[in-house]
Structure formats: C-alpha cells, structure tokens
KENUZA-823056 format. One line per 2 residues: number of its first residue (from 0); for each residue z, y, x of N, C-alpha, C, O. Coordinates in steps of 0.02 Angstrom, whole numbers, plus 50000, padded with zeros to 5 digits. Atoms other than C-alpha are relative to their C-alpha. Layout:
BEGIN
NUM> Z/Y/X/Z/Y/X/Z/Y/X/Z/Y/X ~ ...
# end
This chain:
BEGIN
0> 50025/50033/49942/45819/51520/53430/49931/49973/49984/49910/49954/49929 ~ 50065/50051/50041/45653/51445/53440/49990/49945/50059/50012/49955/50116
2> 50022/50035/49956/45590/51300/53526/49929/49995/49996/49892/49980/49948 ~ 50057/50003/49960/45444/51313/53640/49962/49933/49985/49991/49878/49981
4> 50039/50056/50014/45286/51203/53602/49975/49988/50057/49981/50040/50089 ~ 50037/50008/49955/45193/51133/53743/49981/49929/50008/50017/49879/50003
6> 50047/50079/50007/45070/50987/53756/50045/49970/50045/50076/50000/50090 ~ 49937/50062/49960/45181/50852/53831/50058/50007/50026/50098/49962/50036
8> 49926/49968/49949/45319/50951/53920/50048/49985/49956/50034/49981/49896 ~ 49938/49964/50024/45490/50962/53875/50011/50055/49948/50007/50116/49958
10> 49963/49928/50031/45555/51049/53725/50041/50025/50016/50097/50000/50024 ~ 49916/49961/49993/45661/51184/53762/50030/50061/49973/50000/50112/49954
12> 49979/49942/50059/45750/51297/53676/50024/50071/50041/50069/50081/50082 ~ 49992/49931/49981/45738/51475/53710/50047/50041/49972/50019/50059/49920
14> 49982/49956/50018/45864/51589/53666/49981/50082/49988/49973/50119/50036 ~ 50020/49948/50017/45820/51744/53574/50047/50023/49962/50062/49992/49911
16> 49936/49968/50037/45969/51870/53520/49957/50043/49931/49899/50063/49940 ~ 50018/49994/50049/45938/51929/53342/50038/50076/49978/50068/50077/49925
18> 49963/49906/50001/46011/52146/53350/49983/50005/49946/49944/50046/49971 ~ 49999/49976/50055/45978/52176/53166/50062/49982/49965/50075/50019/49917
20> 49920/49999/50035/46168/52106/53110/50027/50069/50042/50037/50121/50010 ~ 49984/49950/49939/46220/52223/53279/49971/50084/49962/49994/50140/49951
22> 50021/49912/50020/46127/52368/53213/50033/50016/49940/50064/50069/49933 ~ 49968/49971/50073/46185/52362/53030/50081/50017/50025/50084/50077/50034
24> 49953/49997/49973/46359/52359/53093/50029/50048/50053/50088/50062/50062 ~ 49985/49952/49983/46327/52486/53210/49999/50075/49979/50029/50122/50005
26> 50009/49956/50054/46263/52605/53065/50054/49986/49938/50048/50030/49896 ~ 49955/49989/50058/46388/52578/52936/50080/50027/50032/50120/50063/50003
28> 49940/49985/49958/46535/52587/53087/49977/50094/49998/50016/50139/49983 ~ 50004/49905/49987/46431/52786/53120/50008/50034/49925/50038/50088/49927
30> 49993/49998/50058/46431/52807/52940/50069/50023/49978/50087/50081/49971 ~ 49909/49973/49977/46627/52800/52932/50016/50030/50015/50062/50058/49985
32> 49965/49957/49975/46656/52896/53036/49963/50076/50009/49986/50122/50043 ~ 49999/49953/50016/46559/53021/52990/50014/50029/49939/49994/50081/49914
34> 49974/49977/50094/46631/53038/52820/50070/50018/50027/50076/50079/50022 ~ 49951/49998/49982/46804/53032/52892/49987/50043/50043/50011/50093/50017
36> 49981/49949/49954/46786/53143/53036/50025/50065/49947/50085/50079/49942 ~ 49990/49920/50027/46784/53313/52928/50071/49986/49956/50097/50039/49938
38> 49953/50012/50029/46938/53223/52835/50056/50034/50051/50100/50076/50039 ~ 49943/49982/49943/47034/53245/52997/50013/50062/50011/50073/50073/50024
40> 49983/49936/49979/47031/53414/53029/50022/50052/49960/49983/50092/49936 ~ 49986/49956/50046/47155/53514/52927/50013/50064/50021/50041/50081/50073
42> 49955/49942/49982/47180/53684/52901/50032/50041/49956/50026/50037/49895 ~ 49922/49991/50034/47327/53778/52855/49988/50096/50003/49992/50120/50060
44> 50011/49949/50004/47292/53968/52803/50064/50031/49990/50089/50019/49935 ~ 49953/49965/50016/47438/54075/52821/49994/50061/50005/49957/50083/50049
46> 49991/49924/50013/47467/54246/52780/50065/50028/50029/50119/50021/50000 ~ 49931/49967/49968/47594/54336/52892/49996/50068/49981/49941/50095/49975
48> 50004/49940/50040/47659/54504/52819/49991/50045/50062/50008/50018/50115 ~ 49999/49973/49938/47628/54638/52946/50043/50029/50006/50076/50043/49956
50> 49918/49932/49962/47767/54751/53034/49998/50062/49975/49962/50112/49981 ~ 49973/49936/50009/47848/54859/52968/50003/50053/50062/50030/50041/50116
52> 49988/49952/49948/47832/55021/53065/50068/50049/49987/50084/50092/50028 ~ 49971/49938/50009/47958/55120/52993/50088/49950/50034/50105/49892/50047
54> 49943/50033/49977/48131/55099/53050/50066/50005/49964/50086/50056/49936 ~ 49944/50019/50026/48284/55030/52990/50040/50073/49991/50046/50121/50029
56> 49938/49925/49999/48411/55163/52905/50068/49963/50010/50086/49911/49983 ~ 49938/50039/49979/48567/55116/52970/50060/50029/49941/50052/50076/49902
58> 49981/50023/50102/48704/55080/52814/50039/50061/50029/50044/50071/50089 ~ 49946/49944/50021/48827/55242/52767/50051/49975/50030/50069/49916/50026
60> 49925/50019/49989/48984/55252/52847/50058/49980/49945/50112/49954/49959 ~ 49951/50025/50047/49065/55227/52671/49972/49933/49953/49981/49921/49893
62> 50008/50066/50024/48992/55056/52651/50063/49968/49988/50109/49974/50029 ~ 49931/50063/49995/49129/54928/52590/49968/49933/50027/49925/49905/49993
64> 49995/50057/49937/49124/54778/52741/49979/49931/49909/49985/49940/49848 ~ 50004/50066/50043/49083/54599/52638/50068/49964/49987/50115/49969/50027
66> 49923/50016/50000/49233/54511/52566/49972/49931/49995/49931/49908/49955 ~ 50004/50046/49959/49237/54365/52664/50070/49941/49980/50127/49950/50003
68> 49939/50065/50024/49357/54203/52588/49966/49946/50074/49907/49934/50089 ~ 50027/50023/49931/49365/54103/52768/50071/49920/49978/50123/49916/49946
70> 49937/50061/50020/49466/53925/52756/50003/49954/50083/49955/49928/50111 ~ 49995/50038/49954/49537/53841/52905/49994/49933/50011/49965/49896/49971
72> 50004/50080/49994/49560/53669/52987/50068/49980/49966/50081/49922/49954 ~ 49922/50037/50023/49746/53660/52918/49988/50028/49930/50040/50053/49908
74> 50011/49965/50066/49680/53727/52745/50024/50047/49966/50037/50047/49906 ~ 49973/49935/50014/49741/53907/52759/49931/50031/49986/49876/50019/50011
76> 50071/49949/50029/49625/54043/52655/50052/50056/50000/50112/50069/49996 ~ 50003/49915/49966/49589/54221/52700/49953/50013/49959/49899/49985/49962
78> 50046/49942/50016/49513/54342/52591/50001/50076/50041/50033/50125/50024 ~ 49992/49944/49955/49478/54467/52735/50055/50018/50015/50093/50063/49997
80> 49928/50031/49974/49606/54401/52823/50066/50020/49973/50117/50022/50009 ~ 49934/50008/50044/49738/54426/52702/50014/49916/49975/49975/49892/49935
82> 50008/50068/50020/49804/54231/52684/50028/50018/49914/50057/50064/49884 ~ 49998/49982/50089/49804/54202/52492/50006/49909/50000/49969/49876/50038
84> 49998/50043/50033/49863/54035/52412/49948/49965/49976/49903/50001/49994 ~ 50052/50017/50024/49727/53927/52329/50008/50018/49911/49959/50015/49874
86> 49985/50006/50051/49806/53953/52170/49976/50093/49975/49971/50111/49916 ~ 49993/49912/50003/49780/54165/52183/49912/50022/50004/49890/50079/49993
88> 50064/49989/50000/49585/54136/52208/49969/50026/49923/49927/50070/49915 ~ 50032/49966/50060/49553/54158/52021/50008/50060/49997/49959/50096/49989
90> 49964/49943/50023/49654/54299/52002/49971/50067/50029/49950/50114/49996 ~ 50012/49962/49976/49617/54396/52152/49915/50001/50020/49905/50049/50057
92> 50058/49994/49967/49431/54378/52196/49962/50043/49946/49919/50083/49966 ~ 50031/49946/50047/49380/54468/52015/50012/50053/50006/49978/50103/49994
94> 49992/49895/49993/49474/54620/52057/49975/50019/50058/49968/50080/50061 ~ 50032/49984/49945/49400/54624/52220/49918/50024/49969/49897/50082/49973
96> 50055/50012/50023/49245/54610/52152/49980/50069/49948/49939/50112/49964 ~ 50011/49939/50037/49245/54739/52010/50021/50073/50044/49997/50127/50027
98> 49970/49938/49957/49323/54870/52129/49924/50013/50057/49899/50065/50080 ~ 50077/50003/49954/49156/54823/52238/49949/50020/49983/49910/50057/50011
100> 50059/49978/50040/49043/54832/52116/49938/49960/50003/49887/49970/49970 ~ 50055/50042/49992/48943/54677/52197/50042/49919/50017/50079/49905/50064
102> 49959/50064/49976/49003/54493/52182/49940/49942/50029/49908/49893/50012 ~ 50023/50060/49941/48933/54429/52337/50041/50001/50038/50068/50052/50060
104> 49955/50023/49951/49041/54313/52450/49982/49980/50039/49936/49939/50033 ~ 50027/50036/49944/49031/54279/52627/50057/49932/50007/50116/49946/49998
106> 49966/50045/50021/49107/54099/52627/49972/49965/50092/49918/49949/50115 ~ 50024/49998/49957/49152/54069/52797/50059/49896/50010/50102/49879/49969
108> 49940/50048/49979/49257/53884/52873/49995/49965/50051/49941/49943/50070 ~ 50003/50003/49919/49310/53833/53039/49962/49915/49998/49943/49885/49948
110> 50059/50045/49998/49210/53682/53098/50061/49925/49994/50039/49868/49998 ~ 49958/50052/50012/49376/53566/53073/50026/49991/49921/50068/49953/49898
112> 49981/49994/50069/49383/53606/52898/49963/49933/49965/49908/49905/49970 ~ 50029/50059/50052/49361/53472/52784/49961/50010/49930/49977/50041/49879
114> 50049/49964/50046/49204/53470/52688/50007/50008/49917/49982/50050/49879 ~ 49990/49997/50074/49267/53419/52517/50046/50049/49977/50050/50059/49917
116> 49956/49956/50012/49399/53552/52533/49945/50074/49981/49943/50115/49935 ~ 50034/49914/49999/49272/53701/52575/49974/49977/49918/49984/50016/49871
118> 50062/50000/50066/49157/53627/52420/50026/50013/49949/49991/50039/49905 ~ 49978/49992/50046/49300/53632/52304/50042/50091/50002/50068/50121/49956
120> 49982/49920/50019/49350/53828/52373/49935/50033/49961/49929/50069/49912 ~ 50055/49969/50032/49182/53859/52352/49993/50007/49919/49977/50061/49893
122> 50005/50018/50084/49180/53805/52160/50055/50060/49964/50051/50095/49913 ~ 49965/49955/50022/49323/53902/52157/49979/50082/49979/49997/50118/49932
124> 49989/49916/49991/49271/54078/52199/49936/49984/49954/49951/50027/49912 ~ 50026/50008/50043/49122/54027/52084/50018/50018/49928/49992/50059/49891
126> 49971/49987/50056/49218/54019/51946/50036/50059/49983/50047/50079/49926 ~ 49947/49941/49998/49329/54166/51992/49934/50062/50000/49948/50121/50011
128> 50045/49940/50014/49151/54266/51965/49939/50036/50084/49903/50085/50095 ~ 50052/49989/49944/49059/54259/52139/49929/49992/49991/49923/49939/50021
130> 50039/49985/50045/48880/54282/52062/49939/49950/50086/49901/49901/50086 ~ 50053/50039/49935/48788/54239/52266/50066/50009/50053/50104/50056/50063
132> 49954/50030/49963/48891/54138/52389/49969/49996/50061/49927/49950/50063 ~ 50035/50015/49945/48831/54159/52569/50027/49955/50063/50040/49999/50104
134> 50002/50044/49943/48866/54031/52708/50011/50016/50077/49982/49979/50117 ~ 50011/49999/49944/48903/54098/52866/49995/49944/50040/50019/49890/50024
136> 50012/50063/49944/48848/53994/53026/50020/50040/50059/49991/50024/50111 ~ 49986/49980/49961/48935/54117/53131/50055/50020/50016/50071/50022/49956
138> 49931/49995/49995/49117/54164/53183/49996/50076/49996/49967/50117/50031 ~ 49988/49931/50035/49167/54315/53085/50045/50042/50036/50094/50011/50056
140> 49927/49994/49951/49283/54435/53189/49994/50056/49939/50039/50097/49930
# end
C-alpha cells in the first residue's frame, strides 16, 4: 500500500495489489502440471496372435472320451458314471489311466457338494497318479 503525499490534505491510503506472489504461484502450479500431465497417460502395448486360418481337424472317431471322477451333493463318486467308493479311487484311477495312456482328469462336482470334500477327492486322484486335474464349470452329460 502506499500513502499518498499531499501538501495539507488528508493522508490516504491507496491500495495497490502486489501480482508477483500470484504469478509465482501461478507458474510453479503450470509447472506441475506439466511434469505430471505426460505421467497420466498410460499405455499398454499388446500383442494379439493373429487367426488362425486353417481349420480345426475334428478328433478320430477312436478317441477315448476324458475320464471324468464327478462327486455329488450326498457325496456319491462317479468315474464316468460308474459309482466307485472313495476307498477304490487309489486303486482304480491308475489302471484307468495306464490303459489311456494320458493322466488327465476332468474333476467335475455338483454345486451342493461340499468344498472340503471335493478338495480332499481331488488330493485323492492326485495321489492315485492324475499328473493335470481339470475343473469343469459345466454340467457333464
């Protein structure tokens, strides 16, 4: 502020705004944000494989079907729908298996099945030599 001189009058004080705090403040605020802008904008390079043109060979009629261990809500098991004991899983899922020639299981269980039950068939057919255990999420007919 300054105050006005004048031979005898009234001092009075003039207001005069002082924009050099205003400006620094408005240059360090553009500043910011131009360092940060280019932060913001990510990008994400993906590589999608392209299409196959050729077409699917559809499997041999003397494929052998997947052998499918399925466990209910009352804790009945099916190895392709043969019911089997829990106690017959060791026994029988290796000879399945070597007769196949591939020990992968489709490991299927109804949606009332109780989970600590499936986890401990699962362990089972593990042990009985199931090498990859697949999960269906779909109702097997």
């Amino acid at each position: 502020m300054s105050v006005g001189q004048g031979g005898g009058k009234k001092h009075k004080v003039t207001p005069q705004m002082n924009v050099t705090p205003l400006v620094d403040v408005v240059l360090v605020l553009l500043i910011i944000f131009m360092v940060v802008t280019p932060l913001l904008t990510k990008q994400f390079w993906i590589n999608v494989p392209k299409k196959a043109d050729e077409v699917k060979q559809p499997l041999p009629d003397d494929s052998k079907p997947p052998v499918v261990l399925s466990l209910a809500a009352d804790g009945t098991l099916r190895i392709n729908k043969d019911t089997i004991r829990r106690d017959d899983i060791g026994r029988r899922l290796p000879r399945i298996f070597s007769a196949q020639g591939d020990a992968t299981l489709v490991f299927d269980a109804e949606d009332g099945a109780p989970y600590g039950e499936a986890v401990k068939v699962m362990d089972l057919a593990r042990a009985a030599g199931a090498v990859t255990i697949a999960v269906s999420s779909r109702e097997l007919k």
